[in-house]
Backbone as JSON Lines, residues from 0, in Angstrom:
{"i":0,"aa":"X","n":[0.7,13.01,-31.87],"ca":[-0.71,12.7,-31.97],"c":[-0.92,11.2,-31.79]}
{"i":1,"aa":"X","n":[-2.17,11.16,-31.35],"ca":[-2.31,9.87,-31.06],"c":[-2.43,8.4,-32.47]}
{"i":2,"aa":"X","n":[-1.72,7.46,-31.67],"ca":[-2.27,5.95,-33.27],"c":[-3.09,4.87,-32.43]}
{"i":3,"aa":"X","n":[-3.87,4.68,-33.49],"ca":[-5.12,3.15,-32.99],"c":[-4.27,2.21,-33.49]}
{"i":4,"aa":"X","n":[-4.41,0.57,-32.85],"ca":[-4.08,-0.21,-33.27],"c":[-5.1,-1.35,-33.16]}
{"i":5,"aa":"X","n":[-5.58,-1.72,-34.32],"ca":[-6.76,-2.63,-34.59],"c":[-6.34,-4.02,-34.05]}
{"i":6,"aa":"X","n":[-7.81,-4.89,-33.89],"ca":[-6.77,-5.86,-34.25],"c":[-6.24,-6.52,-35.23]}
{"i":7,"aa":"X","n":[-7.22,-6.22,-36.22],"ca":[-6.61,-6.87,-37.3],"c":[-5.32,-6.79,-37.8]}
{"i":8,"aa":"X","n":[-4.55,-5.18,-36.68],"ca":[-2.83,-5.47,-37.2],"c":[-2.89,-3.76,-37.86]}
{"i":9,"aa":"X","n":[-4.58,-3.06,-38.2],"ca":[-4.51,-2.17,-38.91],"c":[-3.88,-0.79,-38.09]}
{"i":10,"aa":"X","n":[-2.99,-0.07,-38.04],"ca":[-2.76,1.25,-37.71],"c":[-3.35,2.33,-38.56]}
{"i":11,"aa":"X","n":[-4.4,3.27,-37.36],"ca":[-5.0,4.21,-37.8],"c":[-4.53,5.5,-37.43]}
{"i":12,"aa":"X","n":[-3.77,6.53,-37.92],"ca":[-2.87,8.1,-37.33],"c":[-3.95,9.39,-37.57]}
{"i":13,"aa":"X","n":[-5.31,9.08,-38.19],"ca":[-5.77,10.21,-38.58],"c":[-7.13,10.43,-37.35]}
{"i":14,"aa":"X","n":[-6.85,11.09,-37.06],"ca":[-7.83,11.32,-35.51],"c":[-9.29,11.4,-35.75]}
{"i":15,"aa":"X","n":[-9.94,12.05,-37.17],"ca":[-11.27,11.69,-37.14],"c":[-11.63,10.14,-37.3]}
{"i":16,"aa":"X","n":[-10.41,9.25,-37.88],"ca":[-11.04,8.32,-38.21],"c":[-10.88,7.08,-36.72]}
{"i":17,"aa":"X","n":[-9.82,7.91,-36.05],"ca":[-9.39,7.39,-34.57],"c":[-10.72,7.19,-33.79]}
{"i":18,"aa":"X","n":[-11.72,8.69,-33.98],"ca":[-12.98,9.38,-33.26],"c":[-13.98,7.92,-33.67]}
{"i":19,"aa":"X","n":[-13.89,7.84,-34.88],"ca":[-15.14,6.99,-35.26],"c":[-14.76,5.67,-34.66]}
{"i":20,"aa":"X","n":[-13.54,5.22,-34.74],"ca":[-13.61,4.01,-34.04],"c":[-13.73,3.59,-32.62]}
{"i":21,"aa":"X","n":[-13.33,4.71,-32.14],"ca":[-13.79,5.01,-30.46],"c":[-15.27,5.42,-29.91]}
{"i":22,"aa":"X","n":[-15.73,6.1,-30.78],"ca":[-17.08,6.37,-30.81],"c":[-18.76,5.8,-30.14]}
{"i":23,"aa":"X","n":[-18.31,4.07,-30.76],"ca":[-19.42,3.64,-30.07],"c":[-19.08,3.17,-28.61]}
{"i":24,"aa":"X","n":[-18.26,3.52,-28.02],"ca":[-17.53,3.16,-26.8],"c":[-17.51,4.5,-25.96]}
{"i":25,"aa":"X","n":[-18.16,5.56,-26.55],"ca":[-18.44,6.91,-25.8],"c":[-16.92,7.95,-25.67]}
{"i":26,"aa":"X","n":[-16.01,6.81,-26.01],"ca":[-14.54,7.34,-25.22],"c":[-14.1,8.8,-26.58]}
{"i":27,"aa":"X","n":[-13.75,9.48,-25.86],"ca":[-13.39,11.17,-26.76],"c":[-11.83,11.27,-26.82]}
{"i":28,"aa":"X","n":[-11.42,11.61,-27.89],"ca":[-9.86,12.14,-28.08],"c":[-10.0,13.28,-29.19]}
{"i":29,"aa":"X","n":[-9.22,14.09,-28.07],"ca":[-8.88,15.26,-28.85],"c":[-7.61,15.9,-29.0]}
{"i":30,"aa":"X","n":[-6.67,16.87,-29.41],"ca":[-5.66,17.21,-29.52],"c":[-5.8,18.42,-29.26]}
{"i":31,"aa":"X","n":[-4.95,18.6,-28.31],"ca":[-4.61,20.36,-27.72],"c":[-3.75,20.95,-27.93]}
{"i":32,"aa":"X","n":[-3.24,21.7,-28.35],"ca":[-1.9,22.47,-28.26],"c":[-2.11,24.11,-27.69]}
{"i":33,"aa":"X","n":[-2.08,24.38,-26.36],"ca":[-2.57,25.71,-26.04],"c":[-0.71,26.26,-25.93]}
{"i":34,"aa":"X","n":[0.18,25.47,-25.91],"ca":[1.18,26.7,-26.23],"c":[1.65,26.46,-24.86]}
{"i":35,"aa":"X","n":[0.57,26.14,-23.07],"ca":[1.02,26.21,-22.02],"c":[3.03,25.54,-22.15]}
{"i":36,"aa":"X","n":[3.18,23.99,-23.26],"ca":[4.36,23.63,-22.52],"c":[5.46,24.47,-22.71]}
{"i":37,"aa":"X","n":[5.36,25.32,-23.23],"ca":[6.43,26.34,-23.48],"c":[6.82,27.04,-22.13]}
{"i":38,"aa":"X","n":[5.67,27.33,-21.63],"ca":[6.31,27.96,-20.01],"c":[6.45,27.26,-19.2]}
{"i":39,"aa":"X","n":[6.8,25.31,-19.06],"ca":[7.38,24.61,-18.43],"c":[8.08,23.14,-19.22]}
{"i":40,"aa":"X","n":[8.84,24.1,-20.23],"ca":[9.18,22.76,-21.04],"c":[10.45,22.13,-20.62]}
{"i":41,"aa":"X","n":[11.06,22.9,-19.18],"ca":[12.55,21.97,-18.9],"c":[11.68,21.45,-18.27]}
{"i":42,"aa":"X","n":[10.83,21.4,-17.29],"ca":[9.56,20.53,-16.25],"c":[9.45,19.37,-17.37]}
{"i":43,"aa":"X","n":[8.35,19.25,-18.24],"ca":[8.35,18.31,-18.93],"c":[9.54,17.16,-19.31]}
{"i":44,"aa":"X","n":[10.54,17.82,-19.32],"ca":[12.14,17.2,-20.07],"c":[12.65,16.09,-18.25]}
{"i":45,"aa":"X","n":[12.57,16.83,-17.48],"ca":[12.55,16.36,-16.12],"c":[12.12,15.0,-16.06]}
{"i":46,"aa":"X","n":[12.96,14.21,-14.96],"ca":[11.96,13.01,-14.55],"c":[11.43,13.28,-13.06]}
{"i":47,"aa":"X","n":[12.32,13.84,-12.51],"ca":[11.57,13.68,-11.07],"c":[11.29,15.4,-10.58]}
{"i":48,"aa":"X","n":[9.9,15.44,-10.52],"ca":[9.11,16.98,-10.01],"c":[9.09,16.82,-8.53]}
{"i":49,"aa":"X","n":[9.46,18.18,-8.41],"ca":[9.22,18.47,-6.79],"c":[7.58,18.32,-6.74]}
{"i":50,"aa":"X","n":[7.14,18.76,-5.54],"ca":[5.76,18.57,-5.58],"c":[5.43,20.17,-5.41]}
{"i":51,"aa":"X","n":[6.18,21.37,-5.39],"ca":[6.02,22.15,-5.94],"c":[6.14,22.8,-7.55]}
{"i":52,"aa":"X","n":[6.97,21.68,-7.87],"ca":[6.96,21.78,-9.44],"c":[5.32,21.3,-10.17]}
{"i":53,"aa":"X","n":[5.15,20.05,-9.47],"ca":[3.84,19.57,-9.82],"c":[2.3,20.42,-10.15]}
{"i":54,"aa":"X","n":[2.23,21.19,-9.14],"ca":[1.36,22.29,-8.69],"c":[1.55,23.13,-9.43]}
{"i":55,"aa":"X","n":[2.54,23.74,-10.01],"ca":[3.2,24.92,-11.05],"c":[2.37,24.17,-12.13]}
{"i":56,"aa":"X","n":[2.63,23.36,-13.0],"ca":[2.38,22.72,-13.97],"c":[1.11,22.36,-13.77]}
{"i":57,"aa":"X","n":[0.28,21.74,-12.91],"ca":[-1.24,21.4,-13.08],"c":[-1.9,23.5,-13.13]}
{"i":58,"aa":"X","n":[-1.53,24.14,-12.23],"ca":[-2.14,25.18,-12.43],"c":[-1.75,25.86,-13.38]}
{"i":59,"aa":"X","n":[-0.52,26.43,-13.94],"ca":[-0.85,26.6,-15.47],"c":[-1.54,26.1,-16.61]}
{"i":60,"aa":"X","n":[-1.64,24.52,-16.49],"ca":[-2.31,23.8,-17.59],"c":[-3.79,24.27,-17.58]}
{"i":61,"aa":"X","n":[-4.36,24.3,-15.8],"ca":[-5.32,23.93,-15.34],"c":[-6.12,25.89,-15.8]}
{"i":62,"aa":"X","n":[-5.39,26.85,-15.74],"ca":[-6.21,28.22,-16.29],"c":[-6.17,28.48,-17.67]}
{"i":63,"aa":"X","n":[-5.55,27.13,-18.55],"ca":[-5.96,27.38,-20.06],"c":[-6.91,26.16,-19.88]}
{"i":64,"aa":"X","n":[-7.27,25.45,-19.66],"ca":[-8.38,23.86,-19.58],"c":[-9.6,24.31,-18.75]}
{"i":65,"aa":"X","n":[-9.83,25.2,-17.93],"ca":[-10.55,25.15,-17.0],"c":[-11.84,24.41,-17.41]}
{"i":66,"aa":"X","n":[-12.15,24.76,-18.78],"ca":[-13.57,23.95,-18.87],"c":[-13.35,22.29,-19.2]}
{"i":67,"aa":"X","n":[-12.5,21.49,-19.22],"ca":[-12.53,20.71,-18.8],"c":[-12.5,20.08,-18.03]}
{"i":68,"aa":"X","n":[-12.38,20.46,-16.49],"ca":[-13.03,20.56,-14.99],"c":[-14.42,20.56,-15.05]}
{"i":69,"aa":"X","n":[-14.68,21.62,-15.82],"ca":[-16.08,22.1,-15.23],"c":[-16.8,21.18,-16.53]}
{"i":70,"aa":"X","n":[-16.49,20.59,-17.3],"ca":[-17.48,19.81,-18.42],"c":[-17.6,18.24,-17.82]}
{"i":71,"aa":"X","n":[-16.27,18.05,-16.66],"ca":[-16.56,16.3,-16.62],"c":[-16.53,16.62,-14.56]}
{"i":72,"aa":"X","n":[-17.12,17.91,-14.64],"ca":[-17.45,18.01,-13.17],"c":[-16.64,17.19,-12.16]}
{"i":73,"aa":"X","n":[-15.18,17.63,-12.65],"ca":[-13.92,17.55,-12.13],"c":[-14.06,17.96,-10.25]}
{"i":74,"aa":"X","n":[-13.67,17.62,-9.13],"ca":[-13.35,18.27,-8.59],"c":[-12.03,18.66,-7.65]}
{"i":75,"aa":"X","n":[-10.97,17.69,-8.38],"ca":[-9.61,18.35,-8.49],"c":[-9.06,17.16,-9.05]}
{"i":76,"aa":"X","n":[-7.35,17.44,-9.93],"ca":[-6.66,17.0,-10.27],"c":[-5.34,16.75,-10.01]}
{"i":77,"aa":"X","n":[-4.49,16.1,-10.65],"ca":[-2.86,16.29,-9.88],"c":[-2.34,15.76,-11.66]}
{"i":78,"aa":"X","n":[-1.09,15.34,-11.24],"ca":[-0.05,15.35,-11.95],"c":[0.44,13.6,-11.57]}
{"i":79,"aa":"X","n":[0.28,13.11,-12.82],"ca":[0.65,11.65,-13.15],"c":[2.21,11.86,-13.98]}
{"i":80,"aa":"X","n":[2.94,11.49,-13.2],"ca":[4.37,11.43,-13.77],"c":[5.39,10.22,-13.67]}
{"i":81,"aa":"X","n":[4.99,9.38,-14.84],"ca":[5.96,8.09,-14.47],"c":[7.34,8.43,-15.48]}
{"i":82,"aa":"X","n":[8.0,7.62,-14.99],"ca":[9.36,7.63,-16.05],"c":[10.37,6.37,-15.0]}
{"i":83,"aa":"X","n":[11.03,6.0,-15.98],"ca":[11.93,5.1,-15.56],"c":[12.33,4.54,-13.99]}
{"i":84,"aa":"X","n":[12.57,6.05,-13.23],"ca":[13.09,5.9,-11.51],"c":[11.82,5.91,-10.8]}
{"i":85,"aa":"X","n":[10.46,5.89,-11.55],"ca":[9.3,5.6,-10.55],"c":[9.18,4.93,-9.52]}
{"i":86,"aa":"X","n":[9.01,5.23,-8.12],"ca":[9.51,4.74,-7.4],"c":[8.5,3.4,-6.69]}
{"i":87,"aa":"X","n":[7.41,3.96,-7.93],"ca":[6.29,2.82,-7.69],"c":[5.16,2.49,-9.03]}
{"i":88,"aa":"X","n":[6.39,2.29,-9.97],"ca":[6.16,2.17,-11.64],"c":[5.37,0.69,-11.32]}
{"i":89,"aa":"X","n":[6.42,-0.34,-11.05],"ca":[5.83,-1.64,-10.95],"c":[3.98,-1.62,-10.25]}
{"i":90,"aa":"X","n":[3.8,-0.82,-9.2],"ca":[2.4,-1.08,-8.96],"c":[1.66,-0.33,-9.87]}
{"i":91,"aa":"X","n":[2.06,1.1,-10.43],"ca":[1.1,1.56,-11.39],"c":[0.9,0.3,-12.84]}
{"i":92,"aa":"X","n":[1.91,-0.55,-13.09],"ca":[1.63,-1.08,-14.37],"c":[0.74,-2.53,-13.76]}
{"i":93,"aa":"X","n":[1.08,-3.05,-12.56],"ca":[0.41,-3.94,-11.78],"c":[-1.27,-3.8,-11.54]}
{"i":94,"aa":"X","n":[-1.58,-2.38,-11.53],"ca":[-2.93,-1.98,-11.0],"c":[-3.65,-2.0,-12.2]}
{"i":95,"aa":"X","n":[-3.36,-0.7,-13.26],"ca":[-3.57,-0.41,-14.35],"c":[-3.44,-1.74,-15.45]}
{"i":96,"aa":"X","n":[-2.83,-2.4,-15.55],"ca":[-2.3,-3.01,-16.73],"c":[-3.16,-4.55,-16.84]}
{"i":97,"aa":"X","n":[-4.03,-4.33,-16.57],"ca":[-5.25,-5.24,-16.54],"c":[-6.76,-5.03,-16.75]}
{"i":98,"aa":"X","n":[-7.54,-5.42,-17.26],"ca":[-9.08,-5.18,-18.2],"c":[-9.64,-4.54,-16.83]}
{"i":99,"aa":"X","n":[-9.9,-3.62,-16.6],"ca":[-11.28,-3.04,-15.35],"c":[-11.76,-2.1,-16.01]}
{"i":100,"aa":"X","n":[-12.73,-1.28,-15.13],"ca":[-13.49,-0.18,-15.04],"c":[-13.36,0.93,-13.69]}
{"i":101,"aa":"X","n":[-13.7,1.91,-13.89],"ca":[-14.21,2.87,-13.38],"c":[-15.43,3.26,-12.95]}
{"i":102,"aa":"X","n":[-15.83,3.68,-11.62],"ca":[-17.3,3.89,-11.32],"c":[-17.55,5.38,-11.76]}
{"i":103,"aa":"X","n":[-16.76,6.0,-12.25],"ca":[-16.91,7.05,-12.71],"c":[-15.99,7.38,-14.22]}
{"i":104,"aa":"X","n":[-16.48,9.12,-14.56],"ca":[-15.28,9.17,-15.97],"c":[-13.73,9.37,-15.72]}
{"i":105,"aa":"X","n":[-13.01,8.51,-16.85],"ca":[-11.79,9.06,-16.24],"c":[-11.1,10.0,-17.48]}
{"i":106,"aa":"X","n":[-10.8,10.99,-17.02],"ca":[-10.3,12.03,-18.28],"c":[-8.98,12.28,-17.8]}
{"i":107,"aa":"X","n":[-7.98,12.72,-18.76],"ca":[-6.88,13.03,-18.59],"c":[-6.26,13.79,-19.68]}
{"i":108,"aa":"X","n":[-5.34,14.83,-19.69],"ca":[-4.43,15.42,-20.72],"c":[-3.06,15.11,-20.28]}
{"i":109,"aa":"X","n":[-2.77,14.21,-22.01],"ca":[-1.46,14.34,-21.6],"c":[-0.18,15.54,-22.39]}
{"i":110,"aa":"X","n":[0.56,16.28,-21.12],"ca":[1.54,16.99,-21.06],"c":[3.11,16.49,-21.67]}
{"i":111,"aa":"X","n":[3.06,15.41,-21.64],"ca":[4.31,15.07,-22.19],"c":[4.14,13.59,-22.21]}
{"i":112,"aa":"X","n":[5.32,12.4,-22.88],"ca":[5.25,11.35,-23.36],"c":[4.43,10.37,-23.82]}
{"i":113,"aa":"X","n":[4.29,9.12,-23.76],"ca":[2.96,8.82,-23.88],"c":[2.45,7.6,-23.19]}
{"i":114,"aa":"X","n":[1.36,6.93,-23.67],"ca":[0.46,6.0,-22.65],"c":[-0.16,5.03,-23.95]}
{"i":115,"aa":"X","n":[-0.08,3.33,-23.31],"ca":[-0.84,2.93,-24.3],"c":[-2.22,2.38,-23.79]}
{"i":116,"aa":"X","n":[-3.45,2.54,-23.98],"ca":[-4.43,2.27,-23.69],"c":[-5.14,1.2,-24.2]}
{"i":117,"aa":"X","n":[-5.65,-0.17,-23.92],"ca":[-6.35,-0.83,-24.86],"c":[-7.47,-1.45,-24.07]}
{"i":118,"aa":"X","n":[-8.7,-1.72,-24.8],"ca":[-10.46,-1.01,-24.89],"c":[-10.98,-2.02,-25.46]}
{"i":119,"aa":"X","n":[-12.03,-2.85,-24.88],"ca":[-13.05,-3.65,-25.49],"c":[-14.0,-2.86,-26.3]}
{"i":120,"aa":"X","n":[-14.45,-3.72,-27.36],"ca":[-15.72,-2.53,-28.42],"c":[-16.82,-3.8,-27.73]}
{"i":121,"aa":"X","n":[-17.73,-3.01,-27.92],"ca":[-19.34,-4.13,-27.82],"c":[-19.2,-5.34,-28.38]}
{"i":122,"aa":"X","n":[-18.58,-5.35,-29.42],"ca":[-18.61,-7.0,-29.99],"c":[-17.73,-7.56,-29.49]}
{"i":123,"aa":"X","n":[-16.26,-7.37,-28.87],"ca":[-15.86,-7.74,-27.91],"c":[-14.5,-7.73,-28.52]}
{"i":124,"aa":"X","n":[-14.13,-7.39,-29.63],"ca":[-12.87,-7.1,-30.19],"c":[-12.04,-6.29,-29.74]}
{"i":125,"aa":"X","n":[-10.57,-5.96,-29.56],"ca":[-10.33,-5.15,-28.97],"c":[-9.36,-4.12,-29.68]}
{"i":126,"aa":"X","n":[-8.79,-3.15,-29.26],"ca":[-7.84,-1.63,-30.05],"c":[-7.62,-1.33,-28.55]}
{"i":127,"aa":"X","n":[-6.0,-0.68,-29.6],"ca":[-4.69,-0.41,-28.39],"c":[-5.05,1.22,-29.08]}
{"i":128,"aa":"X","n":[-5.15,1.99,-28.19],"ca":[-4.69,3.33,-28.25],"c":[-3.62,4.22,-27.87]}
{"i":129,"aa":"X","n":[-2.67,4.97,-28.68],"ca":[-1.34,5.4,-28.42],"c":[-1.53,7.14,-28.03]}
{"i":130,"aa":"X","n":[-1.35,7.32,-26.6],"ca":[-1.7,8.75,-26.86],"c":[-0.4,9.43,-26.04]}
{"i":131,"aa":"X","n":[-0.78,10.56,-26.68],"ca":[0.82,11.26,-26.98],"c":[0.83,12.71,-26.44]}
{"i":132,"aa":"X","n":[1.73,13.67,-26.19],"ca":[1.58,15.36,-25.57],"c":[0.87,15.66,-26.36]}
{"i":133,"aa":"X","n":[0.05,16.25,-25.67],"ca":[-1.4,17.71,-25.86],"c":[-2.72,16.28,-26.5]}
{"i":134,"aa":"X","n":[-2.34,15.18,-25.93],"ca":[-3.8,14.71,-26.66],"c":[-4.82,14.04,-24.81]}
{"i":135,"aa":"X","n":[-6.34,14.88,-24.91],"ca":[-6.88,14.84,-24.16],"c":[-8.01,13.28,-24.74]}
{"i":136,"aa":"X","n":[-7.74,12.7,-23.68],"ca":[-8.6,11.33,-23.42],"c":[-10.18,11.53,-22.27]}
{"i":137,"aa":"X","n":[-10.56,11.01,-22.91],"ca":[-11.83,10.87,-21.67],"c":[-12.7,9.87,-22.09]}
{"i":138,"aa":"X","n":[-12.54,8.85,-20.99],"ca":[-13.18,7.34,-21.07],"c":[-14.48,7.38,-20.41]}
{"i":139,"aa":"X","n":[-15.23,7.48,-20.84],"ca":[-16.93,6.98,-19.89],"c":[-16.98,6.1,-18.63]}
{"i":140,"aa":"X","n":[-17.41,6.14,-17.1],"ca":[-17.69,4.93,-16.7],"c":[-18.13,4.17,-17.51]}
{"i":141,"aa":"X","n":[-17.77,2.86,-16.94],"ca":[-18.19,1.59,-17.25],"c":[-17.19,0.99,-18.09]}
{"i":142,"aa":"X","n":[-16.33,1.88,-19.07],"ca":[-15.82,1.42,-20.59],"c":[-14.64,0.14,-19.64]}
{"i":143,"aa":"X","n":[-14.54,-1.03,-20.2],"ca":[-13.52,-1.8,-20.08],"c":[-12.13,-1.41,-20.84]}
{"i":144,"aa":"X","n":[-11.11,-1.49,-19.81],"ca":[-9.74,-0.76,-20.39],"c":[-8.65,-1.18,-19.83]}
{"i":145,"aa":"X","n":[-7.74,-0.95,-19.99],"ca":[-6.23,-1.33,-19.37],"c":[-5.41,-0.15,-19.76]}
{"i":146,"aa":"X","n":[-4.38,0.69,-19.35],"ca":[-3.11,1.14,-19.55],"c":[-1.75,1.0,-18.95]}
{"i":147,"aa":"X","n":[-0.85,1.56,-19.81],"ca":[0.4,0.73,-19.57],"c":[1.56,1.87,-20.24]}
{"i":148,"aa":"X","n":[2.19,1.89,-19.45],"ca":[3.37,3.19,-20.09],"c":[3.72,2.51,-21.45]}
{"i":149,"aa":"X","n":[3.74,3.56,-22.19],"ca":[5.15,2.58,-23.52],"c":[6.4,2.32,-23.01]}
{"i":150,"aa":"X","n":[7.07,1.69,-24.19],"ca":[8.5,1.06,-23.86],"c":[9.2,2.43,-23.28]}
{"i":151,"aa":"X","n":[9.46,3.99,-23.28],"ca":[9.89,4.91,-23.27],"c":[10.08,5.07,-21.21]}
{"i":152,"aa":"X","n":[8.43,4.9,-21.3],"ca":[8.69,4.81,-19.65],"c":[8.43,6.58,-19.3]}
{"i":153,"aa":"X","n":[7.85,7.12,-19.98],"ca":[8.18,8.76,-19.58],"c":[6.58,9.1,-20.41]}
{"i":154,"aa":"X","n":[6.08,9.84,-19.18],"ca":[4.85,10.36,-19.74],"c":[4.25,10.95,-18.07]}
{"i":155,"aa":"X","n":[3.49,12.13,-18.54],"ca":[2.93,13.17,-17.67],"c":[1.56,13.6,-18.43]}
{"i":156,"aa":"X","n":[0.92,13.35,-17.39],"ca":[-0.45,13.88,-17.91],"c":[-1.31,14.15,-16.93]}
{"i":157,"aa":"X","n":[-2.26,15.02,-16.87],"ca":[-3.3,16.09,-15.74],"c":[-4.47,14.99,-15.52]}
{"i":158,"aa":"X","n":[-4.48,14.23,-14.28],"ca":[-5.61,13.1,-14.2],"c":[-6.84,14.35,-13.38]}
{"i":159,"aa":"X","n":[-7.74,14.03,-13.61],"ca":[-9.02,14.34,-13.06],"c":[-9.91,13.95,-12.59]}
{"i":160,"aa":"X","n":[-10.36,14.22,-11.23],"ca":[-10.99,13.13,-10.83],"c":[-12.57,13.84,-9.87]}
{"i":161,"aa":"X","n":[-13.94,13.28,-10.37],"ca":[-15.05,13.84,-9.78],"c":[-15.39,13.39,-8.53]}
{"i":162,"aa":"X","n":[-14.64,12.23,-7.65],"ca":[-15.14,11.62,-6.83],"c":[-13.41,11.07,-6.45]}
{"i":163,"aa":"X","n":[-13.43,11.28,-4.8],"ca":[-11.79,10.89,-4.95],"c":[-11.09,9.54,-4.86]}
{"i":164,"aa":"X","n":[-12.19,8.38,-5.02],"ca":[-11.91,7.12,-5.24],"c":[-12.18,7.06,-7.27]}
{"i":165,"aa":"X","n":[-12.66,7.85,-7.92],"ca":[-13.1,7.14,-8.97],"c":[-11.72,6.82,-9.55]}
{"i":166,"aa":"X","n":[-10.4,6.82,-9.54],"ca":[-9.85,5.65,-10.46],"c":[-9.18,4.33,-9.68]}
{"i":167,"aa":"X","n":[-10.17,4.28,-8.46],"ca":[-10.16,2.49,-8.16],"c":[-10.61,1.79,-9.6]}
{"i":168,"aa":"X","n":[-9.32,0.68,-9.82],"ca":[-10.05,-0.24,-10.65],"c":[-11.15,-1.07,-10.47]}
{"i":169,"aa":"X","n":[-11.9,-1.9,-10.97],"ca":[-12.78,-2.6,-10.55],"c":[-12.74,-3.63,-11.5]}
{"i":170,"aa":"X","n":[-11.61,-4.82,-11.2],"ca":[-11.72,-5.79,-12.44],"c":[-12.79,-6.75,-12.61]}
{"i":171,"aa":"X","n":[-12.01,-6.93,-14.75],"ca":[-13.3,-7.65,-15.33],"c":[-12.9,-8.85,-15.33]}
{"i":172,"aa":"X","n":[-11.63,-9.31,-15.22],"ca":[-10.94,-10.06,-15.75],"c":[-10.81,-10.87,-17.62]}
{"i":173,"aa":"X","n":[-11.08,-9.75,-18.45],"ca":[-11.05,-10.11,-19.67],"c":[-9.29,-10.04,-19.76]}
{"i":174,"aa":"X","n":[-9.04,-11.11,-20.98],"ca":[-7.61,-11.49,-21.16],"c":[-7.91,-10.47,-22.53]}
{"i":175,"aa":"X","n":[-6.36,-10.24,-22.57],"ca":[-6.07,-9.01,-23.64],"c":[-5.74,-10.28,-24.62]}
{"i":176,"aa":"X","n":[-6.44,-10.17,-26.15],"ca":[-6.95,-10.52,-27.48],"c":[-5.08,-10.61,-27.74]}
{"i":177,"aa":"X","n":[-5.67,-12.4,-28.44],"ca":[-3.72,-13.19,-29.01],"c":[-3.54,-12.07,-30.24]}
{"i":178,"aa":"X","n":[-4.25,-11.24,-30.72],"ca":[-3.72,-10.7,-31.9],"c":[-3.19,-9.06,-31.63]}
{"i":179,"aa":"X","n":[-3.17,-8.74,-30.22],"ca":[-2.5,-7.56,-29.79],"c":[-1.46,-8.04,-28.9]}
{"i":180,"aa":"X","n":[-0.37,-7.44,-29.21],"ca":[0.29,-7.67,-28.22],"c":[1.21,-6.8,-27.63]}
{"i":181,"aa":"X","n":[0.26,-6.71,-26.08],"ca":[0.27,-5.98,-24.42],"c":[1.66,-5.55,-24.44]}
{"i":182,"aa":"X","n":[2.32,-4.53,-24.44],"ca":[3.77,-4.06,-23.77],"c":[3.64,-4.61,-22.56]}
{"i":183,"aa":"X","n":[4.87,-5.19,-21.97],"ca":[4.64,-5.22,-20.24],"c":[5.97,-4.46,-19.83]}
C-alpha cells in the first residue's frame, strides 16, 4: 500500500488520511486487489515481457478494471515495465523526473513494484507519494508532478491514456523542495 511523505519529514501509511492530503489537488488513490495477479504472477516476477506477454497482462487486468477506461474515458492502454535492464530507464527517469504537467488525466494501476511520485499542493509545499501493487493513481490535468522509479528499479503498472500524446510532459520548471529528498 501506498506511504505519503510530507515535508515536514512526516510519513503517512493510512490511505484515508493519504486521500485527505491529496485531495485538494484532485489527485485519487485507491487500492485494488481483484485477485487478477494470481493468473500472471511469474509475469509480474519477470523483468523483461515479450510484447505478447504484455497484451496477456493488460487484457486480463483490463476485463476486471474495465470501468476505469470507461470513467477517465480511456481510449487505450499498455504496459509500463521498468526494472533494472531497461533499455531506456535513463530517458524514462530523464523525462519524468522533473516538475511538469499533463494536458490531460493521467491514471495508472500499478501491477507490481513501485513508483515514487512527488506533487506541488496550492500553497506550494510539496509530498512524495509511494505507490505500490494493486494501488490505482489518477492525477488531474494540470496537477504539477514528477516520478521516478524507487531504488528497487522494478515496477509495472497499466498507463492509460484519452488522447495519444497526453503523457507529453509539459515543464514547469519548479525545483523539488531542500526538505525532500528526490531518489535519482
Amino acid at each position: 500500500m501506498a506511504n505519503l511523505l510530507l515535508d515536514d519529514g512526516t510519513i503517512e501509511s493510512d490511505l484515508g488520511e493519504i486521500a485527505r492530503e491529496l485531495a485538494p489537488l484532485g489527485i485519487q488513490l485507491r487500492h485494488y486487489d481483484p485477485g487478477t495477479s494470481l493468473l500472471f504472477a511469474n509475469l509480474l516476477d519477470q523483468h523483461v515481457l515479450t510484447e505478447s506477454e504484455k497484451r496477456y497482462c493488460v487484457e486480463l487486468h483490463n476485463s476486471v478494471f474495465e470501468f476505469i477506461q470507461q470513467e477517465n474515458g480511456a481510449i487505450w492502454c499498455d504496459l509500463l515495465n521498468v526494472h533494472p535492464g531497461s533499455f531506456n530507464l535513463h530517458h524514462l527517469i530523464a523525462t519524468y523526473g522533473r516538475y511538469h504537467t499533463h494536458s490531460v488525466a493521467e491514471p495508472l494501476y500499478v501491477l507490481a513494484g513501485e513508483m515514487i511520485y512527488g506533487f506541488v499542493r496550492p500553497d506550494g509545499s510539496q509530498l512524495q507519494l509511494l505507490v505500490q501493487a494493486q494501488d490505482y493513481l489518477y492525477i488531474p490535468l494540470g496537477v504539477e508532478h514528477w516520478c521516478s522509479p524507487s531504488a528497487s528499479l522494478n515496477f509495472k503498472a497499466v498507463r492509460y491514456f484519452a488522447i495519444p500524446d497526453g503523457w507529453v510532459p509539459n515543464y514547469t520548471g519548479t525545483q523539488v523542495s531542500d526538505s525532500l529528498n528526490k531518489p535519482r
